[in-house]
C-alpha positions as CSV (number, residue, x, y, z in Angstrom):
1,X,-101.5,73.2,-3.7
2,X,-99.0,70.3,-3.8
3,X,-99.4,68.3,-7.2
4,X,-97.3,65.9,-5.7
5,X,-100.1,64.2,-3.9
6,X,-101.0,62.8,-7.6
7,X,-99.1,59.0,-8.2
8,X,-100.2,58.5,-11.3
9,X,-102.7,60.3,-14.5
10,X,-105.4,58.1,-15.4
11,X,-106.5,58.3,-19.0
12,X,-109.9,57.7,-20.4
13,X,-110.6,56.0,-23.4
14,X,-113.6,58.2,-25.3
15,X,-114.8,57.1,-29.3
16,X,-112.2,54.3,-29.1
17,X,-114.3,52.6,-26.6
18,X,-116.5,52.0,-29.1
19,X,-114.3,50.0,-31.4
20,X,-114.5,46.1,-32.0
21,X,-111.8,43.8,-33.3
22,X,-109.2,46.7,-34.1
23,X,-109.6,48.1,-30.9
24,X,-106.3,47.3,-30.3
25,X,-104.9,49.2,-32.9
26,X,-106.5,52.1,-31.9
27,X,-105.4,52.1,-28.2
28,X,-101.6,51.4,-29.1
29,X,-101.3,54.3,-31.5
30,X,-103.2,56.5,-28.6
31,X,-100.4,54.9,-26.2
32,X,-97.3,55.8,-28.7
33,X,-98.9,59.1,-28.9
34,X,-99.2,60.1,-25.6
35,X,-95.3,58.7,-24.9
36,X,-94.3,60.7,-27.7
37,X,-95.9,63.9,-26.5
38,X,-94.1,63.1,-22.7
39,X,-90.9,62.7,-24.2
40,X,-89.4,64.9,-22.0
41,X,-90.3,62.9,-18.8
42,X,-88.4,59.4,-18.6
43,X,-89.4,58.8,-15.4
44,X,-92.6,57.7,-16.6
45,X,-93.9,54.3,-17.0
46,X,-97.4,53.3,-18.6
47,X,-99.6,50.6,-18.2
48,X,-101.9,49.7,-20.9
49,X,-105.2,48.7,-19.4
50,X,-108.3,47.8,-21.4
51,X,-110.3,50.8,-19.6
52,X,-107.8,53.4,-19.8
53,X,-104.0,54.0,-20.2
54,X,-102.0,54.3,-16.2
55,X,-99.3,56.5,-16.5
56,X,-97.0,56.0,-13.4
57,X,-95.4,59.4,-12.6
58,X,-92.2,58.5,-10.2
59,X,-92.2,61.9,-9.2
60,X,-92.5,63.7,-12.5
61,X,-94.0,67.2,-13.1
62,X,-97.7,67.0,-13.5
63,X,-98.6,70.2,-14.4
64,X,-96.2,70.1,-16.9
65,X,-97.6,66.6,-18.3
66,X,-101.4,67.8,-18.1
67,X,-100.0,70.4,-20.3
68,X,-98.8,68.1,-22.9
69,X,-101.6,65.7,-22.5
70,X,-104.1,68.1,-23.6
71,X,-102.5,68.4,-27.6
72,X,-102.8,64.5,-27.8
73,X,-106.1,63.6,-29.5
74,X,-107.8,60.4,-28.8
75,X,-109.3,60.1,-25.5
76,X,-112.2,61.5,-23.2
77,X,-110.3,63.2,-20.3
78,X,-107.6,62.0,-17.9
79,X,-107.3,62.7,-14.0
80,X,-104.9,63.0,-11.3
81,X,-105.0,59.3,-9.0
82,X,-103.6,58.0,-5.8
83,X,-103.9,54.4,-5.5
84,X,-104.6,52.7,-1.8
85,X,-105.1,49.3,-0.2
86,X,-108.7,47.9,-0.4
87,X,-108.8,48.5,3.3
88,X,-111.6,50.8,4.0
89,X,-109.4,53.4,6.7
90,X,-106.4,53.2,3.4
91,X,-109.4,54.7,1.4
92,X,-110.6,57.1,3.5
93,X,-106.9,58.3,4.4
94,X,-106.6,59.1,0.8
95,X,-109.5,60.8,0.2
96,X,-109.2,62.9,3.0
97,X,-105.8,63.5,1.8
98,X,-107.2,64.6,-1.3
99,X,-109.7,67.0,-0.6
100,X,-107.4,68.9,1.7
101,X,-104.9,69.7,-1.0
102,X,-106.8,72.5,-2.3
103,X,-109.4,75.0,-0.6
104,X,-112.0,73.3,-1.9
105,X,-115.7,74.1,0.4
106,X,-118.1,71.5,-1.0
107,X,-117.6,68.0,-2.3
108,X,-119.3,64.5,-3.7
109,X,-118.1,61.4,-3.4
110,X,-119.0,59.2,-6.7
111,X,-118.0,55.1,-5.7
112,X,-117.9,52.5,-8.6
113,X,-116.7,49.3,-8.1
114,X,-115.4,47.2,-10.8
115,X,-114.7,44.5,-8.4
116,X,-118.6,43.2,-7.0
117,X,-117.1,41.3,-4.8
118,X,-116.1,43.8,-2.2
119,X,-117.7,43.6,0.6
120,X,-119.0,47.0,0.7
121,X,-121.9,48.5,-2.0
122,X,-121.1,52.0,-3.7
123,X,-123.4,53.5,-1.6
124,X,-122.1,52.2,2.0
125,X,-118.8,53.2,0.8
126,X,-119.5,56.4,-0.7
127,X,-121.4,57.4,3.1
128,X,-118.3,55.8,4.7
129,X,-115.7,57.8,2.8
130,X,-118.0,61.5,3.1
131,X,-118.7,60.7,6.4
132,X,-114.5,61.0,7.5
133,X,-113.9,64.0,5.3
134,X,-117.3,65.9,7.4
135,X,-115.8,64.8,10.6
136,X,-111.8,65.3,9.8
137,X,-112.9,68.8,7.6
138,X,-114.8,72.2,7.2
139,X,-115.5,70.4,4.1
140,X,-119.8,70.4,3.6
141,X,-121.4,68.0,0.8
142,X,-122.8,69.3,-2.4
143,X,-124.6,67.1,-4.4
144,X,-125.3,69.4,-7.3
145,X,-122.5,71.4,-7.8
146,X,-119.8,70.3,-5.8
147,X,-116.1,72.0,-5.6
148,X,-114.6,69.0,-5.6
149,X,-116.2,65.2,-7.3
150,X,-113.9,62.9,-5.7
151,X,-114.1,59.5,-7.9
152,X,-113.2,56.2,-6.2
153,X,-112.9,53.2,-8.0
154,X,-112.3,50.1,-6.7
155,X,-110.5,46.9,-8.4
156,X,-109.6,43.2,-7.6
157,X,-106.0,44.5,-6.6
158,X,-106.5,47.9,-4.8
159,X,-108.3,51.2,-5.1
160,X,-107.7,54.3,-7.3
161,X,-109.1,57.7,-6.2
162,X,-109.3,60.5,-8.7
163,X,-110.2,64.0,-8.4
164,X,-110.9,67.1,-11.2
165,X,-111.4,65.5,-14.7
166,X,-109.6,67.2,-17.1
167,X,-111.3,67.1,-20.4
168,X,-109.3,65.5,-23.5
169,X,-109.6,67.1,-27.1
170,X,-111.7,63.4,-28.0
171,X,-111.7,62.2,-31.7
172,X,-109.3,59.7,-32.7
173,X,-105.2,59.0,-32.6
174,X,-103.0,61.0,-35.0
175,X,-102.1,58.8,-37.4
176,X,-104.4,55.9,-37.0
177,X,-106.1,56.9,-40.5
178,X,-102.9,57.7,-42.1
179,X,-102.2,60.8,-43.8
180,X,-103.5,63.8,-45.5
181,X,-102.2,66.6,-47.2
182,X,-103.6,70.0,-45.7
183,X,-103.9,72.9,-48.6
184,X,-102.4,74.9,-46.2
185,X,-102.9,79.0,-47.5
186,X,-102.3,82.4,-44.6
187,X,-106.2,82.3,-43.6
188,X,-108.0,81.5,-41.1
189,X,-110.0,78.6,-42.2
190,X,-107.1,75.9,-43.5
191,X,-105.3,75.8,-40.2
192,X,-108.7,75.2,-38.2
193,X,-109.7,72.0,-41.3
194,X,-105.9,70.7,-40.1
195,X,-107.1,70.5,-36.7
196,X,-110.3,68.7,-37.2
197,X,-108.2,66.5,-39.5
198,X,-105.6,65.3,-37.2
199,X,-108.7,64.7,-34.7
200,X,-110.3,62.3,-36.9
201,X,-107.3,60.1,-37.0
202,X,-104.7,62.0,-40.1
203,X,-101.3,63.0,-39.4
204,X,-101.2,65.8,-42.0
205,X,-98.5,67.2,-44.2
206,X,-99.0,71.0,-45.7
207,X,-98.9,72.1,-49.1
208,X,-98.5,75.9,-49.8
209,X,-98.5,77.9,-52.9
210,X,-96.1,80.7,-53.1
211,X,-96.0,83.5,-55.8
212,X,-93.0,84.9,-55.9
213,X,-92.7,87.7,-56.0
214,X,-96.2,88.9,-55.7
215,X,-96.4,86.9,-52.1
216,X,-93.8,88.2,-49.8
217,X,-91.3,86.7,-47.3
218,X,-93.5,87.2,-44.5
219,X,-96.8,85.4,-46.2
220,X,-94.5,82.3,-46.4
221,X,-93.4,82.9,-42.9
222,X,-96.8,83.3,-41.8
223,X,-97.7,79.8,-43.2
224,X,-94.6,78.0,-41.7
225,X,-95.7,79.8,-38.3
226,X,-99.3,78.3,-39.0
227,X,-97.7,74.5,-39.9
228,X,-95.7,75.2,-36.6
229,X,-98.6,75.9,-34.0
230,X,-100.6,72.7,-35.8
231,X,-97.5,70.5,-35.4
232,X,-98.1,70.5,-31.7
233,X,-101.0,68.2,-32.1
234,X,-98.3,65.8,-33.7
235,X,-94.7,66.7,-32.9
236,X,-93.9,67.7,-36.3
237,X,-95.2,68.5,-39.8
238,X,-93.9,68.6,-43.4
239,X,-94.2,71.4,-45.1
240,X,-94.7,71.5,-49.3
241,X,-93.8,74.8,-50.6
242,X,-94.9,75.2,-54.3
243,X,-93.3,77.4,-56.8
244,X,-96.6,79.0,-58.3
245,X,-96.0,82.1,-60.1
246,X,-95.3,81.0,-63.9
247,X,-98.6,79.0,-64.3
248,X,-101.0,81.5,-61.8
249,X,-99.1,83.9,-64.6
250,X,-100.2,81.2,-68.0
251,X,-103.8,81.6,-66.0
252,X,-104.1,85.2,-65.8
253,X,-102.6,85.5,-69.3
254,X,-105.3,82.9,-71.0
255,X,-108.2,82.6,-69.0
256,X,-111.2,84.8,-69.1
257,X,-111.1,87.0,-66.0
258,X,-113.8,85.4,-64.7
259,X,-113.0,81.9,-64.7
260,X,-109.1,82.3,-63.5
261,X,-110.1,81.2,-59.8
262,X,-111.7,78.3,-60.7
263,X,-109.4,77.3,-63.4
264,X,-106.6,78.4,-61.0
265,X,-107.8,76.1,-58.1
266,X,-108.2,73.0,-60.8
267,X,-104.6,74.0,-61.0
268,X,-104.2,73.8,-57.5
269,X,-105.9,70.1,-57.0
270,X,-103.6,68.8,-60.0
271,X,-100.3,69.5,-58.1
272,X,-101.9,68.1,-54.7
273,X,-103.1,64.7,-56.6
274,X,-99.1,64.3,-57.9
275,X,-97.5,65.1,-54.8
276,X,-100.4,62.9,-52.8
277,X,-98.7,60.5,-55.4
278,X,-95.6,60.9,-54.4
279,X,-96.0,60.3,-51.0
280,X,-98.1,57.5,-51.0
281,X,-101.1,59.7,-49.6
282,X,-104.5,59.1,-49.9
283,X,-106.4,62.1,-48.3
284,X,-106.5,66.2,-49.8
285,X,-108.1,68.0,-47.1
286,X,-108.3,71.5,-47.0
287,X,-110.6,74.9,-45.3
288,X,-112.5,75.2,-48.5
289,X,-116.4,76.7,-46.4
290,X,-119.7,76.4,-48.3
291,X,-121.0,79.4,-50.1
292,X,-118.1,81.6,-48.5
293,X,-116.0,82.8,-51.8
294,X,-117.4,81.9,-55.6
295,X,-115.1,78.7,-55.9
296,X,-116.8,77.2,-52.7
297,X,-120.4,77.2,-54.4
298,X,-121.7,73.5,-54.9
299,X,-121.3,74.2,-58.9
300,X,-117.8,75.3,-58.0
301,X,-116.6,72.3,-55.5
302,X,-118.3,70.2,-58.1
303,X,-116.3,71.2,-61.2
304,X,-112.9,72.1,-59.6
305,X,-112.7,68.9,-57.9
306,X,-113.0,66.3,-60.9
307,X,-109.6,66.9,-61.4
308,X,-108.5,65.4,-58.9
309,X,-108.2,61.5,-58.3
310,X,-107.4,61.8,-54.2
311,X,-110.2,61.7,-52.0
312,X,-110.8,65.1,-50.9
313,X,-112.3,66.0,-47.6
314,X,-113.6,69.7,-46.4
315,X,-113.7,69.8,-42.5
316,X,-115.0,73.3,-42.0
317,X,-117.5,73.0,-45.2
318,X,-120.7,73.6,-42.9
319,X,-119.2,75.2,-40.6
320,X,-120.1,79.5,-40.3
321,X,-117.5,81.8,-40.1
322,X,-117.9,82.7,-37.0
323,X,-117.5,79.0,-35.2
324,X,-114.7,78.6,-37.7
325,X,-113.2,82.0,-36.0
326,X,-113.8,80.4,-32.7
327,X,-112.2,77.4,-33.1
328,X,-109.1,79.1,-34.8
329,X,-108.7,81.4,-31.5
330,X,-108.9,77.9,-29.4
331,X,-106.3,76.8,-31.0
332,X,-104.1,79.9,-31.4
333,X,-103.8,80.4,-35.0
334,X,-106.4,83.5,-35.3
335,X,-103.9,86.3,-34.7
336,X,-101.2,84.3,-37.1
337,X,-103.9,84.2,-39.9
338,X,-105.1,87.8,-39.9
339,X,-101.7,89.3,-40.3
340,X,-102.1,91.5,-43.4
341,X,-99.7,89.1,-45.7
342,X,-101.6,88.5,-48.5
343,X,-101.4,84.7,-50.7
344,X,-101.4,83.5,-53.8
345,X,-105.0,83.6,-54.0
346,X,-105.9,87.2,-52.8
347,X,-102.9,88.8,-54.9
348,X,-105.3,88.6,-58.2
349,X,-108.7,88.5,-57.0
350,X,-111.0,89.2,-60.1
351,X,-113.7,91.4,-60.0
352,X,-116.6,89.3,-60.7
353,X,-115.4,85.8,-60.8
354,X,-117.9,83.0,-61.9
355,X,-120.4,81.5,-59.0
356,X,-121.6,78.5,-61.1
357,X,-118.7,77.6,-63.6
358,X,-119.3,75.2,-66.7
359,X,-116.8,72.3,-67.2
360,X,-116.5,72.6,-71.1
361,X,-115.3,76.4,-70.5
362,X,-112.4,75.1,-67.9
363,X,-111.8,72.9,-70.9
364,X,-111.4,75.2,-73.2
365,X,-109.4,78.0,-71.5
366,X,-107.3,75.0,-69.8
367,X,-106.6,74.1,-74.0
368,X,-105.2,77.5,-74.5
369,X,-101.8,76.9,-72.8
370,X,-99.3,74.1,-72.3
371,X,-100.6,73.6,-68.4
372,X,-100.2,69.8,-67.8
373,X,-96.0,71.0,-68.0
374,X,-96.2,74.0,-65.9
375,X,-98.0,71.6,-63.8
376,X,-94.9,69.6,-63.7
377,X,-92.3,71.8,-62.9
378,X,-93.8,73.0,-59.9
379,X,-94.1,69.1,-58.7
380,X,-90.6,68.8,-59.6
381,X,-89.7,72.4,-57.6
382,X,-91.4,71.6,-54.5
383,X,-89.3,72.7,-51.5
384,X,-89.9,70.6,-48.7
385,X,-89.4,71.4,-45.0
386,X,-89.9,69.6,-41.7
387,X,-90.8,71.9,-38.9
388,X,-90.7,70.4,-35.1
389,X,-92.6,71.8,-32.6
390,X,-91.3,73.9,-29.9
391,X,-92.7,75.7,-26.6
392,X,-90.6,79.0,-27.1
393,X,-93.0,81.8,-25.8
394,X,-96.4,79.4,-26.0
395,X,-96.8,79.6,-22.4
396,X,-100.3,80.9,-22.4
397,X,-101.5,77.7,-24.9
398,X,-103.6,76.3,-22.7
């Protein structure tokens, strides 16, 4: 198969198609996006367009930039093109060209042309360009199911066949919506919630809390491994590491037994508000599931969440565990989650924590002890660390 039949990738605008007067913003953060993520090929050239994005590839690798393509979020699929004259034996040339590259046994020919006044209808042309690849081929026409659907589109300046659409991830432009900071813990469900969060638009920074030395080494290495497989949907991520020990201690110390998750969590939202502060964020979003554990009952969400003034959102809240595992494995951070390193909020699990928690008894065990300083120090003791993303044995990604 030679992939250097392929002049340029054609890129299909999805959601943002949908977008009125800030269209534009959406289409040039998908654009900086996608040259960011092909970095490493500078023989490229782009072409803005208002149906898709042309990326010109003088020659460079495309298997290697389909690769890349598919961690940038933001449009419906791209495909492979070779660009011809409007001259109708140019066009068949190319398609016959193109359906000889692989061993493909059936094919469709699908003609659109944006330019009416050519003097030839979709269907005339579409008969015209099957008809050569019958008589020039083994090649047999499939309407159904075809091996190869062989796209032809023809514009006021020339025409751009395209064969096998490659589906895109979809949603929106990292970063168009800003940012968000992703309570990042060693499970499974947080790193899927930071997916669906940079696909809605959020470049996300991580927060993680770290017990010393009840958490081990390897549960904070497990995280940064988890922040470094998301940060190839956005080149890199920062990573907040939060001393937690001496207030999840104060907590365990003065809280009734039963109420120490949800007091711990309110905890938890209190140092992600300030350091949302901080850094001039506006989004908490974290893998917090319906019904799943007692602090993600509606009573729960309901009362550990007041203390928080950031808007908090909850991707994977009605999602099942299950579809949440699937997604996880899609984006290869399963088999990092379920190593056995357990966090901060596994190490002291109570036996029969409360399922519908009253506000006034937060408020009274949160009275007991000096929190709003502990609080404090561990905004002041946050560790930060950038991790950038890099291919190092991720072969098999995709």
């Amino acid at each position: 198969m030679d992939e250097m039949i392929y002049e340029y990738i054609v890129v299909r605008y999805g959601e943002l198609s949908t977008k009125g007067k800030n269209r534009k913003d959406f289409v040039n953060c998908l654009a900086r996006n996608i040259k960011s993520a092909l970095k490493d090929y500078p023989k490229l050239e782009y072409a803005v367009m208002h149906d898709g994005i042309f990326i010109y590839l003088n020659g460079e690798d495309f298997n290697g930039i389909k690769k890349a393509l598919l961690t940038v979020f933001g449009y419906s699929y791209f495909a492979g093109a070779v660009k011809t004259s409007r001259d109708l034996d140019d066009i068949k040339k190319a398609a016959l060209r193109i359906a000889l590259n692989r061993p493909y046994k059936t094919f469709k020919i699908a003609c659109r042309r944006q330019d009416k006044s050519y003097p030839l209808n979709s269907d005339t042309l579409n008969r015209a360009i099957a008809g050569h690849i019958l008589a020039s081929s083994t090649l047999k026409v499939d309407v159904h199911h075809p091996d190869l659907m062989l796209y032809t589109v023809v514009k006021k300046d020339a025409v751009y066949l395209m064969d096998d659409k490659i589906e895109g991830p979809g949603g929106y432009p990292v970063g168009i919506n800003k940012r968000a900071m992703l309570m990042l813990s060693g499970g499974i469900d947080s790193p899927v919630a930071g997916y669906l969060s940079m696909k809605r638009g959020l470049k996300i920074e991580c927060l993680h809390f770290a017990s010393m030395p009840y958490t081990s080494k390897q549960a904070l290495d497990k995280v940064l491994e988890l922040a470094r497989r998301l940060s190839l949907y956005q080149s890199d991520i920062t990573v907040h590491i939060i001393p937690f020990t001496e207030l999840q201690l104060a907590i365990y110390k003065h809280v009734d037994e039963s109420y120490c998750i949800t007091v711990m969590r309110r905890m938890m939202y209190r140092i992600a508000d300030k350091i949302c502060q901080k850094r001039a964020i506006n989004v908490i979003t974290n893998g917090e599931s319906l019904g799943q554990v007692a602090s993600q009952t509606p009573e729960s969400m309901q009362v550990i969440s007041q203390v928080a003034d950031t808007l908090i959102l909850r991707p994977v809240c009605m999602m099942d565990k299950l579809e949440i595992i699937d997604m996880a494995k899609k984006i290869d951070t399963y088999e990092t989650s379920i190593l056995p390193y357990e966090d901060c909020c596994t190490i002291f699990t109570p036996h029969n924590p409360v399922t519908h928690p009253k506000l006034d008894k937060c408020l009274y065990y949160e009275s007991l002890f000096d929190y709003a300083a502990l609080v404090d120090k561990c905004v002041e003791n946050d560790e930060i660390r950038k991790l950038v993303y890099h291919q190092d044995n991720d072969e098999d990604l995709f």
